[in-house]
C-alpha positions in Angstrom: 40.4 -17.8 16.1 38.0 -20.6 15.4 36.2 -20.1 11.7 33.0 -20.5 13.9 33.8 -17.2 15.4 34.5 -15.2 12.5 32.0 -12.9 10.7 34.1 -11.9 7.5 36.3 -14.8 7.2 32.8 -16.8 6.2 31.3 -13.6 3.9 30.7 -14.1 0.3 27.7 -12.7 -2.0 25.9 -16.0 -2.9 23.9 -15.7 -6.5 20.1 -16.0 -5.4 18.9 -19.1 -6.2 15.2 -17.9 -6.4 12.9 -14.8 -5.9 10.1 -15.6 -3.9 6.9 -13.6 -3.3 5.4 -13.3 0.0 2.0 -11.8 0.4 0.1 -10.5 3.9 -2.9 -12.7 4.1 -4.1 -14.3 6.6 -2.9 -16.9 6.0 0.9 -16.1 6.0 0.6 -13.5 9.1 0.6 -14.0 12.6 -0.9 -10.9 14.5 1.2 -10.5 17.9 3.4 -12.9 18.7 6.5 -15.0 17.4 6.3 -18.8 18.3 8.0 -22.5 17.4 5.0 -23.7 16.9 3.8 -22.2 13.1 3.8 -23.7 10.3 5.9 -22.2 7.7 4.4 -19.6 5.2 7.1 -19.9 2.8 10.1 -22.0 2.9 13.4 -20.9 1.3 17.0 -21.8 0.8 20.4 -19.6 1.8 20.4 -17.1 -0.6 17.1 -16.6 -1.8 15.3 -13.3 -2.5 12.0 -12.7 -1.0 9.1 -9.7 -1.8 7.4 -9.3 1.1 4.7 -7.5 2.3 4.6 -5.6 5.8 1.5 -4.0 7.0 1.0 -1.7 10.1 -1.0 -2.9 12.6 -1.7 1.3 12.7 -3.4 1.5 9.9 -6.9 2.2 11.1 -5.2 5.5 12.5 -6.1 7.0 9.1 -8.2 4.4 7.2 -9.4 6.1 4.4 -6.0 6.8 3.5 -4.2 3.8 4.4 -6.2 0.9 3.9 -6.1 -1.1 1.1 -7.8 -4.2 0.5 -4.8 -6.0 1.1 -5.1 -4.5 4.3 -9.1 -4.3 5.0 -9.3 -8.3 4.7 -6.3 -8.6 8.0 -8.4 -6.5 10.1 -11.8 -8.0 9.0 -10.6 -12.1 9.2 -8.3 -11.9 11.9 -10.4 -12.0 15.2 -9.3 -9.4 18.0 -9.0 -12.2 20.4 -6.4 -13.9 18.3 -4.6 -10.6 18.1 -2.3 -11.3 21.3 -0.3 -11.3 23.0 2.1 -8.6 21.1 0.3 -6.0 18.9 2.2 -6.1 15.6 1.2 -7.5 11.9 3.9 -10.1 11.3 4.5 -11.5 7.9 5.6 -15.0 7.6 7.4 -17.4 9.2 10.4 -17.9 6.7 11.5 -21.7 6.8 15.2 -21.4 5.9 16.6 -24.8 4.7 19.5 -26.2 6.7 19.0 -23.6 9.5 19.7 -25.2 13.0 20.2 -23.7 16.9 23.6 -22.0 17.1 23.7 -20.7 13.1 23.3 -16.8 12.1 20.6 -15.6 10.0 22.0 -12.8 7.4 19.2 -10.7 6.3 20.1 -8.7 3.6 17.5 -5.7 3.7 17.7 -4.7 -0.3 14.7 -2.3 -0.6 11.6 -1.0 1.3 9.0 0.7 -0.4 5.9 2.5 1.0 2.7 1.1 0.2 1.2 5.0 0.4 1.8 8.5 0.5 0.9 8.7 4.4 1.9 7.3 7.7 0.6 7.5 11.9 2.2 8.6 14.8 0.4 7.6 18.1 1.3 9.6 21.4 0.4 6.1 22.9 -0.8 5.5 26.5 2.5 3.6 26.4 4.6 6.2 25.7 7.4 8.3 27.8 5.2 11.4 28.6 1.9 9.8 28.7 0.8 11.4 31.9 2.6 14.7 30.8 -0.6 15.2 28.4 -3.5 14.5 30.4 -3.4 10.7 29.6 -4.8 11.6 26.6 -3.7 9.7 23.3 -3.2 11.9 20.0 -2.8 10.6 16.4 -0.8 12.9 13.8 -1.3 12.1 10.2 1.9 12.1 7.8 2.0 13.0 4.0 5.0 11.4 2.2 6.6 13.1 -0.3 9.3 10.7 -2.0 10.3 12.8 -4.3 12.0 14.9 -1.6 12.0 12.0 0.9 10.5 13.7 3.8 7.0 13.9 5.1 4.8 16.5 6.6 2.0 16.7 9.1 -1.6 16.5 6.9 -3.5 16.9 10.5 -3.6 15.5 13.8 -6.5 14.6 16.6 -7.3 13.4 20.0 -8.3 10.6 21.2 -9.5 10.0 25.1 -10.0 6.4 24.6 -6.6 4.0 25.3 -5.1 2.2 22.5 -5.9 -1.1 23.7 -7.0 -3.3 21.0 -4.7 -3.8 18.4 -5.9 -3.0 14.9 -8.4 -0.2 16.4 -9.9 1.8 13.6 -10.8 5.1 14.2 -13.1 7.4 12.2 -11.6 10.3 11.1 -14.0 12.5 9.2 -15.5 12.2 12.5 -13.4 13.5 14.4 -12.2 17.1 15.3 -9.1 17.7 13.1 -6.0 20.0 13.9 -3.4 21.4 12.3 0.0 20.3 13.5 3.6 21.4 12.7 3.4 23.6 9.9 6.8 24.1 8.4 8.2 20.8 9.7 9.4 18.4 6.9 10.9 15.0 8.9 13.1 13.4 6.9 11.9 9.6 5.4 14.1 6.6 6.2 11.7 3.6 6.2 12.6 0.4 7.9 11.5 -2.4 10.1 10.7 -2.0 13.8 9.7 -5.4 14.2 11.8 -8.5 12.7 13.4 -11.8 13.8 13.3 -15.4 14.4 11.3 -17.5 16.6 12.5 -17.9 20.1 12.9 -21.6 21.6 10.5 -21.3 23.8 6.9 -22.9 24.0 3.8 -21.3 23.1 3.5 -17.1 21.7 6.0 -15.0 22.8 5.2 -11.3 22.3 6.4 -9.3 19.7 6.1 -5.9 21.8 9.8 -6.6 23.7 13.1 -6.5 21.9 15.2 -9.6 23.0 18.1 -11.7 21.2 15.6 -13.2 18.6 15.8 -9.7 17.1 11.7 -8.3 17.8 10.8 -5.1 18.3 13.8 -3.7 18.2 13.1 -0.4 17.1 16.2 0.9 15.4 15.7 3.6 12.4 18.8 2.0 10.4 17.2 -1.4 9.9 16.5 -0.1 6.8 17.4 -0.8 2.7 20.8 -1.3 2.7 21.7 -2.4 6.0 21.8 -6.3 7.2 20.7 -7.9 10.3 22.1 -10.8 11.6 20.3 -13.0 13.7 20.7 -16.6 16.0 18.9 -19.1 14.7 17.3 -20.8 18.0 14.3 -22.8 16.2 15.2 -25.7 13.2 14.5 -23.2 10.0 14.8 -20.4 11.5 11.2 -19.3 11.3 12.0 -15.8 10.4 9.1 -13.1 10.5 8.5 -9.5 9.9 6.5 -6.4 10.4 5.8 -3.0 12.4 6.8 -1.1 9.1 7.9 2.3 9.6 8.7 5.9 7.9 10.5 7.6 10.1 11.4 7.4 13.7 14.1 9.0 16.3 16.3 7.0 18.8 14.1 6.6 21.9 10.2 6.3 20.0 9.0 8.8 22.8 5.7 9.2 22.3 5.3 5.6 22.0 5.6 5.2 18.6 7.2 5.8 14.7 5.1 6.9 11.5 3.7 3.8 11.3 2.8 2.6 7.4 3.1 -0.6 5.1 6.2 -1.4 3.3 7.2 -3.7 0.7 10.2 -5.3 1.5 12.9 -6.7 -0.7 15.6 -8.7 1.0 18.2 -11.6 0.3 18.3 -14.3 3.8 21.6 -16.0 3.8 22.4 -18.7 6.3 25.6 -18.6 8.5 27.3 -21.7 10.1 31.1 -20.1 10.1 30.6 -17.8 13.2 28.1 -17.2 15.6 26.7 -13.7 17.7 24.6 -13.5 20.6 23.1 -11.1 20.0 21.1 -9.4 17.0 23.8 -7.6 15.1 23.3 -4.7 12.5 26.1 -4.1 9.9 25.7 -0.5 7.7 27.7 0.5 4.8 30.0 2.2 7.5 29.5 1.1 10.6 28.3 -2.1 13.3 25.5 -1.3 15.6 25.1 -3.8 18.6 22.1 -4.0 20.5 21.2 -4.9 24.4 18.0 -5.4 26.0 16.4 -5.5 29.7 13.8 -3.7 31.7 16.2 -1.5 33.1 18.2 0.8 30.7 21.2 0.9 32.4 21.6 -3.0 32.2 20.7 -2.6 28.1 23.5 -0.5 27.8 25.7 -2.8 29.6 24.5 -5.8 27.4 25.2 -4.0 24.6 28.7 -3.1 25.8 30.0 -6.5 26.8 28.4 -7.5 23.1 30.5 -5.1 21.4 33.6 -6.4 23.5 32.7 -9.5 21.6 32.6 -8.5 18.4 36.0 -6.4 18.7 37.6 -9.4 20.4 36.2 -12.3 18.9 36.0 -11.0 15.1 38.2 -8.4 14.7 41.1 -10.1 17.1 41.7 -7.2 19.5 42.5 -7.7 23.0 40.0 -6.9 25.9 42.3 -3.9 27.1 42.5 -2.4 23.6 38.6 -3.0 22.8 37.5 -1.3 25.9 39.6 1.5 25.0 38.4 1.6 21.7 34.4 1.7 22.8 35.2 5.0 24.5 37.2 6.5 21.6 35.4 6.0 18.8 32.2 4.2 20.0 28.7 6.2 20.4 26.5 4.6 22.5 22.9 5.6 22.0 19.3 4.8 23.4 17.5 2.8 20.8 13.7 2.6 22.3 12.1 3.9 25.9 8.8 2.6 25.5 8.4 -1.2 24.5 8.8 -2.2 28.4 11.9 -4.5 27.6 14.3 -1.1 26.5 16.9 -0.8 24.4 20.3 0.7 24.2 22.9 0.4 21.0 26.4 0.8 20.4 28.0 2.3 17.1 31.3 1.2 16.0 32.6 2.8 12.5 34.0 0.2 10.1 36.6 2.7 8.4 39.0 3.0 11.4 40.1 -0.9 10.9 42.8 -1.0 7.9 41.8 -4.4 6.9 38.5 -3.2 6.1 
C-alpha cells in the first residue's frame, strides 16, 4: 500500500501554529456560490486554528430575533442580484499554504456555538411534500435551550409567497402566528450544512448541490468533534463555510434544518500522504462516506463503491471481504431529498477493526 493511499499511516496532531479570527463581512463572504476565482479572505498554514463566523442566509425568517448587526449589514450591502446562483451565506475562502490538486483537506471541527437562542425551519417550495400542503410555504420558529440542549417550537406561520430570493425578510409581528408542537423538545446538535473547497471549474458553481468539493451536504454529524476531509482541486484550497444549523434529520424533508448562525472553531490540516475521492467524515466512532447524483439510487451506489475504497485501500481488506463487510455492519442511510443533486451515506463503525 502506497503512503499516498493511507489515511492513518500519515495522522498526527500538529501543534497550531496560529489562531486566526475570521469575521462575516462583506467582505470575507460570498453569498451563493463557491468559485476559483476569489481572492482569499484569510490565508492560513496546515495546522492553524480559525474562529469563524457562519450566518444563515434564513435569518430574516425571524428578524427581530435573529438579526444582529453583524447580520443586518450582509443583508443590507450585499445586492440580491449578487446573491446567486446558490442561496447560502459562505464565509471565507480559506487559502491553505502548500495546498495543491490531488492533497486532502482535514478539517478539524472543534466547536460550534449558536449565535442565539432561536432558529427557522422553512417547509420550502423545494421541499419533499411541497404539493402535499397546498404549495404553501410555512416558517416554524425554534427556542434553544442549551442548558438542556434541545429546542422547542416558540410559534409558526404561513407564507403563500415562494422563497425565491435568498435573504427574504419577512415581518413577523405582522403576520398571523400559530402555535405548533406543544410538548415537542428536538434535540440540539448544531453543525454545518454547507462546507468545502472550491471546485476546478470556471466561474460560480452553486452551493445548493452536494458534490465531491464537499457543499451542501447536509449531514447532522458535521458537527463539533467530528472531521471532514476534503480534495483539494484549486491551489490553496479555497475552503469556505456556511448554512449553519441546529438540528436537522436524515433526508431535510421539508426543505430545510433549524437554520441559525454559528460560531465555529476548527483546526485545517493539510494532507499529501493519502488521497479520497470523495468528502469523507470520520466521528469518534465511526466513518461516514458520502455519494451524490440526481437520482438517489445512483448516490447510494457512489457512496458504496467509496466505502469499498476506504475498506480496501486504507484499511487493506480485500474486495470480497469489504463487500461482505458493508452488509454486516454497514448502515446505509439517506443524507438529503431536497437539494436537487441527493445524497445517500454509508456508516462504518471504527471499533470492529482491532488495530484501531
Amino acid at each position: 500500500m502506497s503512503t499516498k493511499q493511507s489515511l492513518n499511516a500519515g495522522r498526527s496532531h500538529p501543534m497550531p501554529s496560529a489562531l486566526h479570527t475570521l469575521r462575516a463581512t462583506p467582505e470575507n463572504v460570498h453569498w451563493g456560490y463557491f468559485s476559483a476565482d476569489l481572492a482569499p479572505a484569510l490565508k492560513v498554514r496546515s495546522g492553524d486554528i480559525v474562529q469563524a463566523e457562519a450566518i444563515t442566509h434564513h435569518a430574516g425568517d425571524a428578524p427581530e430575533l435573529m438579526m444582529d448587526e453583524t447580520v443586518w449589514r450582509l443583508f443590507r450591502e450585499i445586492p440580491e442580484n449578487d446573491r446567486n446562483p446558490g442561496v447560502h451565506i459562505m464565509t471565507g475562502p480559506i487559502w491553505v499554504e502548500g495546498a495543491q490538486p490531488g492533497d486532502m483537506l482535514e478539517v478539524r471541527y472543534l466547536q460550534m456555538t449558536p449565535r442565539n437562542r432561536y432558529g427557522a425551519n422553512l417547509a420550502a417550495n423545494w421541499g419533499y411534500l411541497y404539493k402535499e400542503f397546498d404549495e404553501t410555504e410555512r416558517v416554524t420558529i425554534y427556542e434553544l435551550d442549551t442548558n438542556a440542549h434541545n429546542a422547542k417550537a416558540l410559534y409558526a406561520y404561513d407564507v403563500k409567497e415562494k422563497y425565491l430570493i435568498p435573504g427574504r425578510v419577512t415581518h413577523c409581528p405582522e403576520c398571523d402566528r400559530q402555535q405548533a408542537l406543544n410538548g415537542v423538545r428536538v434535540p440540539i446538535r448544531p453543525h454545518l450544512g454547507t462546507a468545502g473547497v472550491a471546485p476546478d471549474v470556471q466561474g460560480r458553481i452553486s452551493t445548493i448541490p452536494p458534490g465531491l468539493h464537499g457543499g451542501n451536504i447536509d449531514n447532522w454529524r458535521i458537527g463539533a468533534g467530528s472531521t471532514m476531509y476534503y480534495p483539494v482541486a484549486v491551489d490553496g484550497a479555497l475552503f469556505s463555510i456556511g448554512d449553519p444549523h441546529i438540528s436537522q434529520g436524515d433526508g431535510e424533508i421539508s426543505g430545510t434544518a433549524i437554520e441559525s448562525s454559528l460560531n465555529v472553531t476548527m483546526q485545517i490540516i493539510l494532507r499529501k500522504d493519502f488521497f479520497f475521492p470523495s468528502p469523507l467524515l470520520e466521528a469518534e466512532d465511526c466513518w461516514i462516506v458520502h455519494g451524490f447524483h440526481e437520482d438517489l439510487n445512483q448516490a447510494a451506489r457512489n457512496a458504496s463503491l467509496d466505502m469499498l475504497t476506504l475498506l480496501t485501500e486504507h484499511q487493506g481488506l480485500s474486495r470480497n471481504d469489504a463487500y461482505s463487510l458493508m452488509s454486516v455492519a454497514g448502515d446505509m442511510g439517506i443524507t438529503q431529498v431536497v437539494d436537487s443533486r441527493q445524497g445517500a451515506h454509508i456508516r462504518m463503525p471504527r471499533n470492529i477493526f482491532e488495530q484501531l
